[in-house]
Backbone as JSON, one array per atom type, in Angstrom:
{
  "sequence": "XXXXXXXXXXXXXXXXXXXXXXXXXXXXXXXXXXXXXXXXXXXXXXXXXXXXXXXXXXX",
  "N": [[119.88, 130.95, 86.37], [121.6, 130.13, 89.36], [122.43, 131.74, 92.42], [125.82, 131.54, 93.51], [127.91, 131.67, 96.95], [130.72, 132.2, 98.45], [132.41, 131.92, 101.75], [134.5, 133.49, 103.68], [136.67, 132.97, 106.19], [138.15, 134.13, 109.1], [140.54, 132.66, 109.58], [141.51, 132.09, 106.82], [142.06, 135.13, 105.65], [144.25, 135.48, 108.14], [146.14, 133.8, 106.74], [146.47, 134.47, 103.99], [146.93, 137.2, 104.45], [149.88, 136.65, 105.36], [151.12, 135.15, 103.04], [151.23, 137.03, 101.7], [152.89, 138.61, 102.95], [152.75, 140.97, 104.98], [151.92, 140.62, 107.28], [153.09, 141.84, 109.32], [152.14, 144.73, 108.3], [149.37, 144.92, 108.81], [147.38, 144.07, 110.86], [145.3, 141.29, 111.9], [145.04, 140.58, 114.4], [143.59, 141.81, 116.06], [141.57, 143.55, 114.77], [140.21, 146.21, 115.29], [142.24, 147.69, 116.23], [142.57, 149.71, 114.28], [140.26, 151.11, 114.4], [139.71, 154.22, 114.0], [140.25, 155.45, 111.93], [138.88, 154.49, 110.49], [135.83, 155.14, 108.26], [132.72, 155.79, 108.52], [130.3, 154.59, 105.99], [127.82, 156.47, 104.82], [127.77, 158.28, 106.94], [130.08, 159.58, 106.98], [131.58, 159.49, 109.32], [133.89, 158.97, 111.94], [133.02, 155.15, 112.12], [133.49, 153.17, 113.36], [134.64, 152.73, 115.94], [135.27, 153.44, 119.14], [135.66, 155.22, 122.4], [136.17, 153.48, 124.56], [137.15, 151.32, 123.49], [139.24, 149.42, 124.15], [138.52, 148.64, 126.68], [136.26, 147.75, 126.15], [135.98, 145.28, 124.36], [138.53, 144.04, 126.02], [140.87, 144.47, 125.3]],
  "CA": [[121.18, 130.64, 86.92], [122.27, 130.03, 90.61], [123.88, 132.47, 93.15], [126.47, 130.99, 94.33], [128.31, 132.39, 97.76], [131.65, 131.24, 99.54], [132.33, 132.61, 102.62], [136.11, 133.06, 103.86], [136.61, 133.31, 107.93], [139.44, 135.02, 109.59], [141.57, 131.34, 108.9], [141.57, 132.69, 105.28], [142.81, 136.38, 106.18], [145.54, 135.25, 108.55], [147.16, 133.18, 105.74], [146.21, 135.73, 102.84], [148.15, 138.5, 104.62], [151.03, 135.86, 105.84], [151.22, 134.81, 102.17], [151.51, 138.18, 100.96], [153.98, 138.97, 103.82], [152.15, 142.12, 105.22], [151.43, 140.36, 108.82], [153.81, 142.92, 109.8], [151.55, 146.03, 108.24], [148.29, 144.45, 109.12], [147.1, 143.16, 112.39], [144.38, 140.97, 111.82], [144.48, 140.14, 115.58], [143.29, 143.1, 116.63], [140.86, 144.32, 114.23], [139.81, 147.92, 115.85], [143.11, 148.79, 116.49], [142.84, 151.34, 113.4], [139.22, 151.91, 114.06], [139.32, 155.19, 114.53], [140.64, 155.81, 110.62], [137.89, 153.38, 108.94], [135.02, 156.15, 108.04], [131.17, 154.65, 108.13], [129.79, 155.86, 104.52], [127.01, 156.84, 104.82], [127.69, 159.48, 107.48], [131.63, 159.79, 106.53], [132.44, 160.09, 110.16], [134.12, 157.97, 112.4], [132.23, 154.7, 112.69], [134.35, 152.04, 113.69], [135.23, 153.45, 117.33], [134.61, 153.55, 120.82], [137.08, 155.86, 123.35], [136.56, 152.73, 125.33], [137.3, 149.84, 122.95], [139.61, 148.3, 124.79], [137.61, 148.21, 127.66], [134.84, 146.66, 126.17], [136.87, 144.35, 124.08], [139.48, 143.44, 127.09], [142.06, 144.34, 124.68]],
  "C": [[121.16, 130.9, 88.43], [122.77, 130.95, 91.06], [124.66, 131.67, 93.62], [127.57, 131.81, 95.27], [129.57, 131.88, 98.25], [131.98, 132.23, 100.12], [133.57, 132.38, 103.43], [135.95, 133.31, 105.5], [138.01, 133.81, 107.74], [140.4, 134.0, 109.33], [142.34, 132.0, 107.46], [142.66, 133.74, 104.93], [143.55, 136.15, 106.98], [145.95, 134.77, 107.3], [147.22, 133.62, 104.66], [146.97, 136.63, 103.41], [149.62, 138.03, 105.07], [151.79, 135.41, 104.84], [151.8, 135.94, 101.44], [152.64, 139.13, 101.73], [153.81, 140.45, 104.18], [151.8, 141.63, 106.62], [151.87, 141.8, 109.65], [152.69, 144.34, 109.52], [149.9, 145.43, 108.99], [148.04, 143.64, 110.11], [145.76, 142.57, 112.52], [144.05, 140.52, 113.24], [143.45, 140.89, 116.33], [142.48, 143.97, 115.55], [139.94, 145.61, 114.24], [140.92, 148.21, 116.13], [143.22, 150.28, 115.6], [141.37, 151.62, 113.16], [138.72, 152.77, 113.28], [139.66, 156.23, 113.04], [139.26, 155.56, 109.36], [136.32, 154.64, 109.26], [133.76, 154.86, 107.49], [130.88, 155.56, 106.66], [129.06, 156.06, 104.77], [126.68, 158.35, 105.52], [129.24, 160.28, 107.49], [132.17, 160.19, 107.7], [132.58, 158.59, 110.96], [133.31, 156.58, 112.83], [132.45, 153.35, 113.23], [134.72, 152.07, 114.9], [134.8, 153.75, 118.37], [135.56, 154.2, 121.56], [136.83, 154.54, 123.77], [136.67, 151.61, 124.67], [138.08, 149.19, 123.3], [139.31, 147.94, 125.95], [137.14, 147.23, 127.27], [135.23, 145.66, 125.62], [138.13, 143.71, 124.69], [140.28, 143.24, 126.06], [143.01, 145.53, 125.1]]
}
C-alpha cells in the first residue's frame, strides 16, 4: 500500500480558525507572537524564541 501525504499551507489555517471563529484567540499572522510559551521537547525549555524576534522578523 501507498503513503499518501496532503500538505495544508497557511491558506488552510487562516480559514480553519475563521471557520471555527477563533481568529480573535489565534493570530496566525504573527506566528511567534506566543513563542516564548511553545516548549521545544526534547529539551522542555523555551525553543521557539529570540529576545530579538521582532527585530529579526521586522515585526
Amino acid at each position: 500500500m501507498e503513503n499518501s501525504y496532503i500538505v495544508l499551507g497557511n491558506g488552510f489555517s487562516i480559514d480553519l480558525v475563521q471557520k471555527m471563529e477563533k481568529a480573535e484567540e489565534i493570530d496566525l499572522a504573527n506566528l511567534f507572537s506566543k513563542g516564548e510559551h511553545v516548549l521545544y521537547p526534547k529539551t522542555n525549555t523555551r525553543g521557539f524564541y529570540h529576545e530579538n524576534i521582532h527585530q529579526i522578523c521586522g515585526i
